[in-house]
N, CA, C and O atoms as a DFTB+ gen file, in Angstrom:
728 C
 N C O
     1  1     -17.280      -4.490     -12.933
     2  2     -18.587      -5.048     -12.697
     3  2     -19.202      -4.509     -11.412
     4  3     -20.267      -3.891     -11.420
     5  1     -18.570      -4.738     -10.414
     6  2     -18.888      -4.041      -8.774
     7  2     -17.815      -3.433      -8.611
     8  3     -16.778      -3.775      -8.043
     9  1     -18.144      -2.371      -9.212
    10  2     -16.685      -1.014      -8.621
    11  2     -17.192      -0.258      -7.348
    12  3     -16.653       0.831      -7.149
    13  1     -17.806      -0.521      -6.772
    14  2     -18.103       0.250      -4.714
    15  2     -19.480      -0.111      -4.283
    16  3     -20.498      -0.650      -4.718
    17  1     -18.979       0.487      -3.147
    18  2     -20.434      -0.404      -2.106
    19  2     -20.241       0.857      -1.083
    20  3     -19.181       1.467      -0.943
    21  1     -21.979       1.252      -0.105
    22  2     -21.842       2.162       0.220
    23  2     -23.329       1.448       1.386
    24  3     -24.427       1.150       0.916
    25  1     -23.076       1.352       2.448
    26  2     -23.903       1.133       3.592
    27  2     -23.596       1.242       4.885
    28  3     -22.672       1.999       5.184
    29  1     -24.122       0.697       5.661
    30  2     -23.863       0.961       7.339
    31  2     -23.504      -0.838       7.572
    32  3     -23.997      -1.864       7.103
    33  1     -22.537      -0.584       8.413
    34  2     -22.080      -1.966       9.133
    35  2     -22.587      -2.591       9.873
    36  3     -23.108      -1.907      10.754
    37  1     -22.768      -4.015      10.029
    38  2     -23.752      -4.808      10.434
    39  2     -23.060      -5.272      11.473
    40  3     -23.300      -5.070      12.664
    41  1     -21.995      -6.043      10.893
    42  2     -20.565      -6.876      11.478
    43  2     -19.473      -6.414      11.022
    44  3     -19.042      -6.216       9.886
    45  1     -18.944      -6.218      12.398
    46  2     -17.128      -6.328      12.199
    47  2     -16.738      -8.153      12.594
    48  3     -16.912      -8.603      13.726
    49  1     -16.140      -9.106      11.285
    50  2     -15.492     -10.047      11.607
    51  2     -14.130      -9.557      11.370
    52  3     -13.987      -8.466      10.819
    53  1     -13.070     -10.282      11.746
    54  2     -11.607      -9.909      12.027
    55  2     -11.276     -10.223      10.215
    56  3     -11.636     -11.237       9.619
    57  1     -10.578      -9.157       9.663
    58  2     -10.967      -8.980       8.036
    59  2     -11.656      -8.880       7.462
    60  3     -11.383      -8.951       6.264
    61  1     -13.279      -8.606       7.928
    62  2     -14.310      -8.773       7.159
    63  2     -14.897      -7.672       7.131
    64  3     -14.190      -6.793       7.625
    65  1     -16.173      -7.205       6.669
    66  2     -17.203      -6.164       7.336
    67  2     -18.326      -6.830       6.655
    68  3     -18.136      -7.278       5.525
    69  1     -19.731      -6.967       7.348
    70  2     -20.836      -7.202       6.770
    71  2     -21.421      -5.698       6.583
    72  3     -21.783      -5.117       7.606
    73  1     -21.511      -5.172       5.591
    74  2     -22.527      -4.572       4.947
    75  2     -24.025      -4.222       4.477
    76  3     -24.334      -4.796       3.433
    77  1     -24.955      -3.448       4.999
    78  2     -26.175      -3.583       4.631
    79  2     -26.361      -2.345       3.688
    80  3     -26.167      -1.151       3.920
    81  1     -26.869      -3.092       2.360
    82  2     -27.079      -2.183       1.455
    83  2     -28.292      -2.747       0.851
    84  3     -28.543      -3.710       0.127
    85  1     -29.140      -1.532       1.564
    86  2     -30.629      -1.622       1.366
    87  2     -31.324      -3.366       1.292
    88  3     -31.949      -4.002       0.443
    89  1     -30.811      -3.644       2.660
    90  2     -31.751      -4.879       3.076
    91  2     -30.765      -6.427       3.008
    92  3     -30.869      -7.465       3.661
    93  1     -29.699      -5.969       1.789
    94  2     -28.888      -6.848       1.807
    95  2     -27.355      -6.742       2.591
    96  3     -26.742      -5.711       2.868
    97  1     -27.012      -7.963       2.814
    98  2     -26.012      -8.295       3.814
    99  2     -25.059      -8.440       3.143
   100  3     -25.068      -9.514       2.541
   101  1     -23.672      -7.429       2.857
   102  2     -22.833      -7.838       1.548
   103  2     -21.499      -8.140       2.660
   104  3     -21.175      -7.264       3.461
   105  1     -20.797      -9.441       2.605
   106  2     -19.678      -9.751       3.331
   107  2     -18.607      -9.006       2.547
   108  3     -18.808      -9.067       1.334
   109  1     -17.736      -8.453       2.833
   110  2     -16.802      -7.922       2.063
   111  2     -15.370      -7.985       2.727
   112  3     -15.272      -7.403       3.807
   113  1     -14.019      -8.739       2.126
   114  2     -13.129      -8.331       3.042
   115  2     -12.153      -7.574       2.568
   116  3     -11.984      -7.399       1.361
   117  1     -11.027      -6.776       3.987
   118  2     -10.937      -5.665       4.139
   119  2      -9.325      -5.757       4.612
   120  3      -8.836      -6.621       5.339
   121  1      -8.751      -4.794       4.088
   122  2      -7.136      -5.010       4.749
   123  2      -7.272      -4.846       6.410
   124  3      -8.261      -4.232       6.810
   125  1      -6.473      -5.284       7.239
   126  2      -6.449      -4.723       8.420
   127  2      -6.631      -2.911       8.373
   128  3      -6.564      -2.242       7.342
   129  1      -6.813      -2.506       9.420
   130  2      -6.305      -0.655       9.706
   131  2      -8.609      -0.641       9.819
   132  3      -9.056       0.505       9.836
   133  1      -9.149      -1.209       9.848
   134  2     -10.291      -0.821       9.755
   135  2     -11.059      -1.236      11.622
   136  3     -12.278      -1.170      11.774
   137  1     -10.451      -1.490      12.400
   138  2     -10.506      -1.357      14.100
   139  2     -11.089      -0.182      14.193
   140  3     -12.097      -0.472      14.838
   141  1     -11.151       1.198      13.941
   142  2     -11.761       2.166      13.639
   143  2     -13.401       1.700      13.901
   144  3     -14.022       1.678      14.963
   145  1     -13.720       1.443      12.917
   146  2     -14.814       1.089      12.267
   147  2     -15.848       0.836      13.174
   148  3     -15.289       0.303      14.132
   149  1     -16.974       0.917      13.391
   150  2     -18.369      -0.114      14.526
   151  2     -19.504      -0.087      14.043
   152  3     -19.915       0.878      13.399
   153  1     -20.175      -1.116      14.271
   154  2     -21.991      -1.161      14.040
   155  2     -22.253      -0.044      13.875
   156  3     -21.830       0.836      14.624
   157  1     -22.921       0.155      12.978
   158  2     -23.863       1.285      12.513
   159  2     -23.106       2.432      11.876
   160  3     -23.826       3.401      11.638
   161  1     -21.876       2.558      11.553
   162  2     -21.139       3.293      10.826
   163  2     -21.456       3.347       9.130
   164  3     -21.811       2.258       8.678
   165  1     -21.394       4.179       8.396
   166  2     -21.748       4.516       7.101
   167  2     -20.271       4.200       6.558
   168  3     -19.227       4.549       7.110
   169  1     -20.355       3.690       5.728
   170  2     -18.928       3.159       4.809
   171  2     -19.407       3.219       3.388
   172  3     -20.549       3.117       2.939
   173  1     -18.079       3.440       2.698
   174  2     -17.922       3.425       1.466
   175  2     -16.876       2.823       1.222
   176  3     -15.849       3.155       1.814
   177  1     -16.872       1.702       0.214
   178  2     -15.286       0.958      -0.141
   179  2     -15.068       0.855      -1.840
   180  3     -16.041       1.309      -2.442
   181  1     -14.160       0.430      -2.571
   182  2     -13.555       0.103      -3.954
   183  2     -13.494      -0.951      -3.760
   184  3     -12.883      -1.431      -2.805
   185  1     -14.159      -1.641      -4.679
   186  2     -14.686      -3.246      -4.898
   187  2     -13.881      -3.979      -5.781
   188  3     -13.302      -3.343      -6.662
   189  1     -13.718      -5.317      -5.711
   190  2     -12.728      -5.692      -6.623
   191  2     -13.591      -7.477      -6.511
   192  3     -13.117      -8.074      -5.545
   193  1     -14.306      -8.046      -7.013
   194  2     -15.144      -9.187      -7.129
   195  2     -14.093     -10.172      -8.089
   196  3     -13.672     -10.111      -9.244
   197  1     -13.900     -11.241      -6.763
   198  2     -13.004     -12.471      -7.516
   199  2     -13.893     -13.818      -7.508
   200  3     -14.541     -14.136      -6.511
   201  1     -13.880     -14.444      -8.472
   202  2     -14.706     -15.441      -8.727
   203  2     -13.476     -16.647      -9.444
   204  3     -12.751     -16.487     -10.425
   205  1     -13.598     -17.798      -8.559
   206  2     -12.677     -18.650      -8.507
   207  2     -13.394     -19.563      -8.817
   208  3     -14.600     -19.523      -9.064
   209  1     -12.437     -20.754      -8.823
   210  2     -13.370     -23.029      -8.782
   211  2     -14.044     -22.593      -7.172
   212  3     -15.220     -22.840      -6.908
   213  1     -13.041     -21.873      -6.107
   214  2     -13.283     -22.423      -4.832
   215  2     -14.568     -21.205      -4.401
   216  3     -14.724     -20.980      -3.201
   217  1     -15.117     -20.739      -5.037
   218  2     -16.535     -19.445      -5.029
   219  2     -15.831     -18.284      -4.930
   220  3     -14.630     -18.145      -5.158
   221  1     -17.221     -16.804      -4.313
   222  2     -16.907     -15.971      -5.171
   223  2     -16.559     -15.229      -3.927
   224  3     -16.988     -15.731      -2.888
   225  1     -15.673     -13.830      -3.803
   226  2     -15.275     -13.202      -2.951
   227  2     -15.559     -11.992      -3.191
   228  3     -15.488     -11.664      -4.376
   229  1     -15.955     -10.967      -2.215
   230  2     -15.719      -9.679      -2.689
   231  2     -14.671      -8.591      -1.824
   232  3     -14.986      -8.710      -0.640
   233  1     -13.968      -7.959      -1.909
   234  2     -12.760      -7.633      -1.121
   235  2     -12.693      -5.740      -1.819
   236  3     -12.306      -5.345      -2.919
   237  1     -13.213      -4.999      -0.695
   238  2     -13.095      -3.585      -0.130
   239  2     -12.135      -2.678       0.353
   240  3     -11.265      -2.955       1.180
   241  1     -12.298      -1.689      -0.135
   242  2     -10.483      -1.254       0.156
   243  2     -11.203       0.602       0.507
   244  3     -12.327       0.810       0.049
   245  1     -10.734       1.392       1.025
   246  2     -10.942       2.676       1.885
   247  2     -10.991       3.707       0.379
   248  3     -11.845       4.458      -0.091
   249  1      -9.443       3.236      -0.106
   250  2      -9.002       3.994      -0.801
   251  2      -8.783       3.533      -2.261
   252  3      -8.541       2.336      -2.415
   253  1      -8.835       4.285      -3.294
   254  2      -8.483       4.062      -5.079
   255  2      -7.737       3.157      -5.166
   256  3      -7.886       2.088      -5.759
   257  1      -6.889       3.538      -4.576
   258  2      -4.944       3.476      -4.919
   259  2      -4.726       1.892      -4.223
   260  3      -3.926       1.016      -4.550
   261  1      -5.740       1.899      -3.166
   262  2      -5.234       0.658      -2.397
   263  2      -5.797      -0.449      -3.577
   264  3      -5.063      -1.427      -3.717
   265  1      -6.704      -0.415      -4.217
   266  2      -7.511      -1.189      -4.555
   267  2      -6.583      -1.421      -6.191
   268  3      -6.050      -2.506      -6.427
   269  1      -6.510      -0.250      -7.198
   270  2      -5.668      -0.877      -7.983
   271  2      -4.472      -1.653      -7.359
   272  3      -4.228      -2.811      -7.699
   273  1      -3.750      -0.995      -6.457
   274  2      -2.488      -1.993      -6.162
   275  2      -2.697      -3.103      -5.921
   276  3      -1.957      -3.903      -6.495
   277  1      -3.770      -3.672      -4.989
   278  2      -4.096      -4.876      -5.290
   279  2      -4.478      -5.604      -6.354
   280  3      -4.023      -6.747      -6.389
   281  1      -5.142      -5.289      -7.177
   282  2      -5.117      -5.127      -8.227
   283  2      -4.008      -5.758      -9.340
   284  3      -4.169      -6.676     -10.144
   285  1      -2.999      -5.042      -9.120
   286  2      -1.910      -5.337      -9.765
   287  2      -0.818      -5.992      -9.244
   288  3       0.213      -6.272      -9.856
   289  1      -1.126      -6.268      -7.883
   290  2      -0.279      -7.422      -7.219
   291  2      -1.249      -8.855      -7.378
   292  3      -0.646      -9.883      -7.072
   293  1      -2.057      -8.953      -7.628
   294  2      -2.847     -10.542      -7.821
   295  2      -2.647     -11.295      -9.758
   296  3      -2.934     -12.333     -10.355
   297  1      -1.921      -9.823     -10.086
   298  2      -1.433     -10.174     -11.908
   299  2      -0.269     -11.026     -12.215
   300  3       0.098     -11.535     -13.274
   301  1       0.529     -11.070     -10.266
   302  2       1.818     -11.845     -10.353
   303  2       1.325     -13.120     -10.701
   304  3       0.096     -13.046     -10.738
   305  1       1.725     -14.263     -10.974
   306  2       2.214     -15.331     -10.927
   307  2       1.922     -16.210      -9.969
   308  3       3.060     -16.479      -9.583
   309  1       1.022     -17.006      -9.150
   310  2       0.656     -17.266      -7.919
   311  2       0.535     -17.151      -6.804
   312  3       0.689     -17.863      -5.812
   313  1      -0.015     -15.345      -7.196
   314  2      -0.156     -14.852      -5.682
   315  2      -1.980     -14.268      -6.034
   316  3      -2.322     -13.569      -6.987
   317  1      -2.685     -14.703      -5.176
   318  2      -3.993     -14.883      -4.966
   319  2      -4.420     -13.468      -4.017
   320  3      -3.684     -12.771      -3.320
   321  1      -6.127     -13.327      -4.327
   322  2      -6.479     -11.988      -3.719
   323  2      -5.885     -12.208      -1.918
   324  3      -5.152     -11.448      -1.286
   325  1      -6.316     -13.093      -1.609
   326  2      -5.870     -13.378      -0.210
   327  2      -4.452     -12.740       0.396
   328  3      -4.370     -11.763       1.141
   329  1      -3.124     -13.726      -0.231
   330  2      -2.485     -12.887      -0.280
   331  2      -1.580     -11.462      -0.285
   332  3      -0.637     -10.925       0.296
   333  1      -2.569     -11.242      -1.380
   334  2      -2.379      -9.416      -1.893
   335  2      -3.267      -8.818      -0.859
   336  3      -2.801      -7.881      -0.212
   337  1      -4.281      -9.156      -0.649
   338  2      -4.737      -8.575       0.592
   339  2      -3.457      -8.632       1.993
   340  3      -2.991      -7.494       2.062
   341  1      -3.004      -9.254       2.719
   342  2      -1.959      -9.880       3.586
   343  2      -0.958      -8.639       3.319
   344  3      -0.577      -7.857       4.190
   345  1      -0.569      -8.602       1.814
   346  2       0.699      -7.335       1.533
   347  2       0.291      -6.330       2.382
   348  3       0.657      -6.040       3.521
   349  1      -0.946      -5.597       1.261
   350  2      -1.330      -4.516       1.257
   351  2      -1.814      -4.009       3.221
   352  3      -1.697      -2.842       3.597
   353  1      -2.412      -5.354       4.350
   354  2      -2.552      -5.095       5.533
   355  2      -1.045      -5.078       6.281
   356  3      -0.813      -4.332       7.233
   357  1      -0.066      -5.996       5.722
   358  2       0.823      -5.660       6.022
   359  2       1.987      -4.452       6.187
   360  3       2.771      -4.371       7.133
   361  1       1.923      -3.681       5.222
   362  2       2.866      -3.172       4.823
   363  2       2.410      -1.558       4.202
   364  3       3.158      -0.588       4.082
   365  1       0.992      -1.646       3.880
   366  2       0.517      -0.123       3.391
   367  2       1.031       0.007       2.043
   368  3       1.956      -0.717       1.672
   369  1       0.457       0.951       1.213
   370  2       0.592       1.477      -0.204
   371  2       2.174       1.885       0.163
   372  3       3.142       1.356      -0.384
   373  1       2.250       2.848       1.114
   374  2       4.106       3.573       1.198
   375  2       4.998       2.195       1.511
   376  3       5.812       1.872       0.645
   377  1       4.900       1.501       2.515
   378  2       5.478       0.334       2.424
   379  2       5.887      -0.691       1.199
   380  3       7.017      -1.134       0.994
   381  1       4.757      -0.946       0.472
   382  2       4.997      -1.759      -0.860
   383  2       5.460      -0.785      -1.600
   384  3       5.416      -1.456      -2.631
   385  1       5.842       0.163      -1.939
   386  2       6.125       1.154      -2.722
   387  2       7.526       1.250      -2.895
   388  3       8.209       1.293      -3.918
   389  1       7.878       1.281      -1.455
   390  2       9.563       1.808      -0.665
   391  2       9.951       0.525      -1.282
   392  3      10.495       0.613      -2.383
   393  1       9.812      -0.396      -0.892
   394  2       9.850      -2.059      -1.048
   395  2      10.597      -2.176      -2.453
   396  3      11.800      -2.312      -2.679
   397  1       9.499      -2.078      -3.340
   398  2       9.767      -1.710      -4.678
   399  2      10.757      -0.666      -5.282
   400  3      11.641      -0.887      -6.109
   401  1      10.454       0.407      -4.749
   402  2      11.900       1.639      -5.476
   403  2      13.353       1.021      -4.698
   404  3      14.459       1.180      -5.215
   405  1      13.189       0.425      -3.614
   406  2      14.805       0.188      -2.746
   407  2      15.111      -1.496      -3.492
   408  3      16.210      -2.034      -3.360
   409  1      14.008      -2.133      -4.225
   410  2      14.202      -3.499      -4.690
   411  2      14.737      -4.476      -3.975
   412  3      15.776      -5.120      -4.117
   413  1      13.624      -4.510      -2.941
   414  2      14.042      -4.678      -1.457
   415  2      12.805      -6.396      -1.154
   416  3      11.733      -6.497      -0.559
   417  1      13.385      -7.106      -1.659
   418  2      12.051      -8.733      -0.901
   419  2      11.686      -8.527       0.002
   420  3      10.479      -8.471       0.234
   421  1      12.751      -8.301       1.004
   422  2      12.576      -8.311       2.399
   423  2      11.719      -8.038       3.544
   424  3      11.505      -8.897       4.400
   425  1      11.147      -6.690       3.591
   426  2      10.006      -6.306       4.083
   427  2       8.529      -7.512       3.596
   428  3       7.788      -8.134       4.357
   429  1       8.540      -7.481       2.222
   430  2       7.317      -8.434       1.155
   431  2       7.809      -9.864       2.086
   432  3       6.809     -10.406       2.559
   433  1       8.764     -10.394       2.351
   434  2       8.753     -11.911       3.234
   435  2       8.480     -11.911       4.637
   436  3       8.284     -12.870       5.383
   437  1       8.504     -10.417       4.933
   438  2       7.643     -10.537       6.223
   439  2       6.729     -10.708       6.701
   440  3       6.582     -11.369       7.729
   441  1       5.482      -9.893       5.781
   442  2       4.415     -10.469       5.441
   443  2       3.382     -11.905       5.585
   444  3       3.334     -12.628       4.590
   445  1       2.735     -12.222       6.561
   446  2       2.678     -13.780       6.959
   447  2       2.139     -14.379       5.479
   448  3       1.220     -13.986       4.760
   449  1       2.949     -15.326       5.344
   450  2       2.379     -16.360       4.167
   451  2       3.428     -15.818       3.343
   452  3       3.209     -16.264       2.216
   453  1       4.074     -15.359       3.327
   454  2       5.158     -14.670       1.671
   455  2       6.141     -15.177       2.285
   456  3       6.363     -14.921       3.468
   457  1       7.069     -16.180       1.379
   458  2       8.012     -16.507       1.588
   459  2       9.220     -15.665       0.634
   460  3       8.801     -14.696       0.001
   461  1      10.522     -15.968       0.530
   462  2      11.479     -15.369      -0.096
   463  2      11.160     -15.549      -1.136
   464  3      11.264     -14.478      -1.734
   465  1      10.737     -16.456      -1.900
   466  2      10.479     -16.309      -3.387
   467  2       9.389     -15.859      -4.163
   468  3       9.199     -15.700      -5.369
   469  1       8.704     -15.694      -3.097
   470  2       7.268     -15.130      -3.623
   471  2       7.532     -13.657      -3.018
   472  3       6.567     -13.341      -2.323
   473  1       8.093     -13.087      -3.038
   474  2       8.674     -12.119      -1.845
   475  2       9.259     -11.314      -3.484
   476  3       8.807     -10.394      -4.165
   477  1      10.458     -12.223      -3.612
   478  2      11.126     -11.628      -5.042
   479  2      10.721     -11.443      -5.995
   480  3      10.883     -10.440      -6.690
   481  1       9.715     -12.990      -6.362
   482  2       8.948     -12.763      -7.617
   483  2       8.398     -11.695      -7.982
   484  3       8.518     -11.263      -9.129
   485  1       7.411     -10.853      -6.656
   486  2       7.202     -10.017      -6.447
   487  2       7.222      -8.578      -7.160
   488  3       6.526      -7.847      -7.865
   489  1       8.847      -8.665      -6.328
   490  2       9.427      -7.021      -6.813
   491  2      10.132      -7.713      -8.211
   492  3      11.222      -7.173      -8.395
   493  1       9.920      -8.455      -8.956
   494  2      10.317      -8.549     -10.137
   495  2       9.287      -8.040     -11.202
   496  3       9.437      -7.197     -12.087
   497  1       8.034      -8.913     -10.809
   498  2       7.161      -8.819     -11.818
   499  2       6.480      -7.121     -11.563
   500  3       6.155      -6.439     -12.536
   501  1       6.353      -6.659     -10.260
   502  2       5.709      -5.210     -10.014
   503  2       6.902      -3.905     -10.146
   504  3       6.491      -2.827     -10.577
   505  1       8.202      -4.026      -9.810
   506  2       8.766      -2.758     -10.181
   507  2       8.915      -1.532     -11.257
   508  3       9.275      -0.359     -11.155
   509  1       8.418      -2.447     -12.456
   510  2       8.137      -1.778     -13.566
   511  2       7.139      -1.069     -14.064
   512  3       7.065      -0.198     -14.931
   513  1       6.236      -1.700     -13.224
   514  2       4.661      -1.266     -13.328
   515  2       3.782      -0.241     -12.661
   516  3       3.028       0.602     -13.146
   517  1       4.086      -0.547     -11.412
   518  2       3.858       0.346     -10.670
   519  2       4.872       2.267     -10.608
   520  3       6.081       2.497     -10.574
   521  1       3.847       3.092     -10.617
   522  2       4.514       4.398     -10.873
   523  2       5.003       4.856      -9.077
   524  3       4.276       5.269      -8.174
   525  1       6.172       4.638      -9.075
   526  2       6.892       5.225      -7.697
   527  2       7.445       6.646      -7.790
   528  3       8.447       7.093      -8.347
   529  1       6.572       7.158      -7.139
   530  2       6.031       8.562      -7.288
   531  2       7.100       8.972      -6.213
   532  3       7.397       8.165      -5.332
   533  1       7.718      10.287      -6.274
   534  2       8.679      11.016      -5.059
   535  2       7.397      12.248      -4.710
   536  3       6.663      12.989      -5.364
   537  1       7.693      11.894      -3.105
   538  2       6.557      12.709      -2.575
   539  2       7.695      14.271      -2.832
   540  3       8.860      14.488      -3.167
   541  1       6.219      15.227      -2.344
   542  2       6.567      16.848      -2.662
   543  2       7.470      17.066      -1.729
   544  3       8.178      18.048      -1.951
   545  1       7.750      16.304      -0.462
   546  2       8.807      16.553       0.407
   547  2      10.089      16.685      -0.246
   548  3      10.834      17.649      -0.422
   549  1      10.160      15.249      -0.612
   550  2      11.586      14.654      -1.158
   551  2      11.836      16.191      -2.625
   552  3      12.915      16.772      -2.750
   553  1      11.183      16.361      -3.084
   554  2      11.258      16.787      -4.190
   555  2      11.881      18.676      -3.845
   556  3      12.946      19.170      -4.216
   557  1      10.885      19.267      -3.129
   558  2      11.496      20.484      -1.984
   559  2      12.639      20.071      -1.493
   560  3      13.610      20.743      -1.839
   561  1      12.850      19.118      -0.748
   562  2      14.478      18.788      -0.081
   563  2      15.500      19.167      -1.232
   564  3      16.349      20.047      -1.088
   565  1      15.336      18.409      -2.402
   566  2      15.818      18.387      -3.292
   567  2      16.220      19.760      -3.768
   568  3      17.386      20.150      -3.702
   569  1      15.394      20.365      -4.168
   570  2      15.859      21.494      -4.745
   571  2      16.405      22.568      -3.645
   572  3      17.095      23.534      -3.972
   573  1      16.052      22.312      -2.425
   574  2      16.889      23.428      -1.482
   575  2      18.513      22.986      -1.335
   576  3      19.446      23.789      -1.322
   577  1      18.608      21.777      -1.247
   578  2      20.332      21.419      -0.913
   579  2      20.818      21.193      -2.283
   580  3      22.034      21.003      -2.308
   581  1      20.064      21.143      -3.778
   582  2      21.286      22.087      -4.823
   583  2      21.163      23.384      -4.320
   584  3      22.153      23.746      -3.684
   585  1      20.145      24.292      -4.417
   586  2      20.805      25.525      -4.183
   587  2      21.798      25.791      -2.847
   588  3      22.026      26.952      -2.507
   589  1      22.221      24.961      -2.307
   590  2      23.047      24.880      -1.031
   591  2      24.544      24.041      -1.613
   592  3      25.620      23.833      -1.052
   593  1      24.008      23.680      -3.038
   594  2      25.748      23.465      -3.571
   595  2      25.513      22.392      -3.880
   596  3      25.962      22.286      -5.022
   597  1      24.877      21.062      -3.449
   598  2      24.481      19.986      -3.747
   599  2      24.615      19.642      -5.183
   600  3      23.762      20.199      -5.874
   601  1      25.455      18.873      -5.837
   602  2      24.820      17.880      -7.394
   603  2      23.954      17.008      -7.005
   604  3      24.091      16.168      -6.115
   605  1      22.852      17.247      -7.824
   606  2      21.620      16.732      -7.936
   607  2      21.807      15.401      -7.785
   608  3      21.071      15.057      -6.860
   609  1      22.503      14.315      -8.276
   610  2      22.992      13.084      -7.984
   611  2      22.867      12.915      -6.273
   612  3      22.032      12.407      -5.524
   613  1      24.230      13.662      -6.080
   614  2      24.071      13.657      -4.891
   615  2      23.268      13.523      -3.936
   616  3      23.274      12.518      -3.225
   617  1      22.283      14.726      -3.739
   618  2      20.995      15.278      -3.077
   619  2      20.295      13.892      -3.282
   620  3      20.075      13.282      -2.236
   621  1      20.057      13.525      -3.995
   622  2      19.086      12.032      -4.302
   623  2      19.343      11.143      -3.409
   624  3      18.496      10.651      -2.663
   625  1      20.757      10.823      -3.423
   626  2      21.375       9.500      -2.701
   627  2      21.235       9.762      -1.227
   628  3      20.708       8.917      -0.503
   629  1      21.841      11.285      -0.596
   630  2      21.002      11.850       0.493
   631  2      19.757      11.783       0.615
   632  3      19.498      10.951       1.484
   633  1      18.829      12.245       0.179
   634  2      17.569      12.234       0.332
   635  2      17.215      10.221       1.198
   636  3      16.843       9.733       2.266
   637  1      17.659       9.775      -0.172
   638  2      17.117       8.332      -0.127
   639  2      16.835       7.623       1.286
   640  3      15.929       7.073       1.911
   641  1      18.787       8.148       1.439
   642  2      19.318       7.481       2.861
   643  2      18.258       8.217       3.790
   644  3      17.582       7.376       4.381
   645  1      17.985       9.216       4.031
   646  2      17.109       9.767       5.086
   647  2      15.775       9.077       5.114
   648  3      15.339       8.684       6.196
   649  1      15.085       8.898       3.992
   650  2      13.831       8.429       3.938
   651  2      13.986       6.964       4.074
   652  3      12.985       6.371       4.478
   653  1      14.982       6.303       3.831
   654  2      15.026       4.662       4.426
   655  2      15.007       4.898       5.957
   656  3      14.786       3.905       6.650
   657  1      15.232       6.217       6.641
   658  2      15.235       5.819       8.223
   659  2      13.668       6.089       8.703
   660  3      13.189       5.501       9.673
   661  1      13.164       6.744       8.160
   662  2      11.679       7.629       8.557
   663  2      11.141       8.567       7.162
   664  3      11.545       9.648       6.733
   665  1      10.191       7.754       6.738
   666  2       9.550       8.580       5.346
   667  2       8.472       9.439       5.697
   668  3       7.652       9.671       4.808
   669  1       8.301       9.985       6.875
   670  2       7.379      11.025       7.433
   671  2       7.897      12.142       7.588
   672  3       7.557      12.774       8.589
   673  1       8.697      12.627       6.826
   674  2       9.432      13.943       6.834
   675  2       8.991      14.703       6.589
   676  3       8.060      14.580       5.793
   677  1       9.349      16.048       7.104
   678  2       8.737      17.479       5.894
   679  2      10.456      17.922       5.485
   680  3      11.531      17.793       6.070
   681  1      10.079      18.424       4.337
   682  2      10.993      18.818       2.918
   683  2      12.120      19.510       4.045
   684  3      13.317      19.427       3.768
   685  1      11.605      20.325       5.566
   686  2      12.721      20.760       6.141
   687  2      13.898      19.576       7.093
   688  3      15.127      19.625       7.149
   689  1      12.998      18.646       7.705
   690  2      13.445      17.916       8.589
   691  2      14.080      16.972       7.713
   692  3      14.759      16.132       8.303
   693  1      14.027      16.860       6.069
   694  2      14.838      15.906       5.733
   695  2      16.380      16.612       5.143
   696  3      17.454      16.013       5.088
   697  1      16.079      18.251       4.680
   698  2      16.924      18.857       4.813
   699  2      18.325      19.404       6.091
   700  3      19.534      19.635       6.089
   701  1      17.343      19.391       6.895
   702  2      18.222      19.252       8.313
   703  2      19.041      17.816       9.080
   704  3      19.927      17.690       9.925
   705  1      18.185      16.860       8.252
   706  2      18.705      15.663       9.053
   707  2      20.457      15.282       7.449
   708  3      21.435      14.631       7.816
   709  1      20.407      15.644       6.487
   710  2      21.325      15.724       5.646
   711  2      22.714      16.339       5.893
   712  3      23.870      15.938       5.762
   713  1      22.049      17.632       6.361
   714  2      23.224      18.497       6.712
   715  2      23.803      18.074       8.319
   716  3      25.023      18.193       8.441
   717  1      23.067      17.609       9.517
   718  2      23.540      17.340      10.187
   719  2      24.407      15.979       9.743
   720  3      25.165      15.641      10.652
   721  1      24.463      15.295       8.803
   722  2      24.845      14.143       8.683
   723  2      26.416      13.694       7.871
   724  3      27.078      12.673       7.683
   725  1      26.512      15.517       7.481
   726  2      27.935      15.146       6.582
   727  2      28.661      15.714       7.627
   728  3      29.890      15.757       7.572
């Protein structure tokens, strides 16, 4: 129905942005990471319009990806845009992601307002759904340490362990941090 919005900023409230698009004042809220942002800046966001008993919301996201994931975290089971907003400022698309492929609550109960069971419910109802993509790093790592003798099994379970310490690698530094490690 409202798939984006595209104006200059009126107001920064803490989660919010007021929006002027052509005369009108559109409140929209926003994961954290948008401090960036100031009066008179040109924005563009992915719209996602929730209409409840308690009125209507509209909630803006930078990016595609952020916006389906929310998206598909508000399909759980009593977890509300609010919420899924909270994840997604919490924790980032790579964060909920890792979360999910390691089948991990833990990080998700850190999150203010997510407790352990809404934490689990979580990675129950989303692990299946969501496509947990191996970045081109992991995937290069991969194929350099089989040709270095590696079973592919192997190389994986390596890989993994490296990227649970720091997932900002390049395909060499996760290769180097492997071999220093056996």
């Amino acid at each position: 129905m409202l798939e984006s919005v595209k104006g200059k900023i009126l107001r920064k409230i803490e989660g919010k942005v007021v929006i002027d698009i052509n005369g009108f004042g559109l409140l929209v809220n926003t994961p954290s990471g948008n401090e960036l942002l100031k009066k008179g800046d040109e924005i563009f966001l992915y719209t996602y319009l929730s209409i409840t008993k308690n009125g209507v919301e509209l909630y803006g996201f930078k990016q595609y990806e952020e916006r389906e994931l929310f998206k598909t975290i508000i399909r759980v089971p009593n977890v509300g845009p609010k919420t899924a907003l909270s994840i997604i400022s919490g924790l980032g698309i790579k964060g909920i992601k890792r979360a999910l492929s390691n089948n991990d609550p833990e990080p998700i109960s850190r999150v203010k307002g997510i407790g352990s069971k809404t934490a689990k419910r979580i990675i129950l109802e989303l692990k299946d759904s969501l496509k947990l993509e191996t970045g081109k790093e992991s995937i290069e790592a991969r194929k350099a340490l089989i040709k270095l003798g590696f079973l592919a099994e192997e190389a994986n379970r390596f890989i993994l362990k490296i990227l649970k310490e720091d997932e900002e690698l390049s395909s060499d530094e996760i290769v180097e941090r492997v071999l220093k490690g056996i």
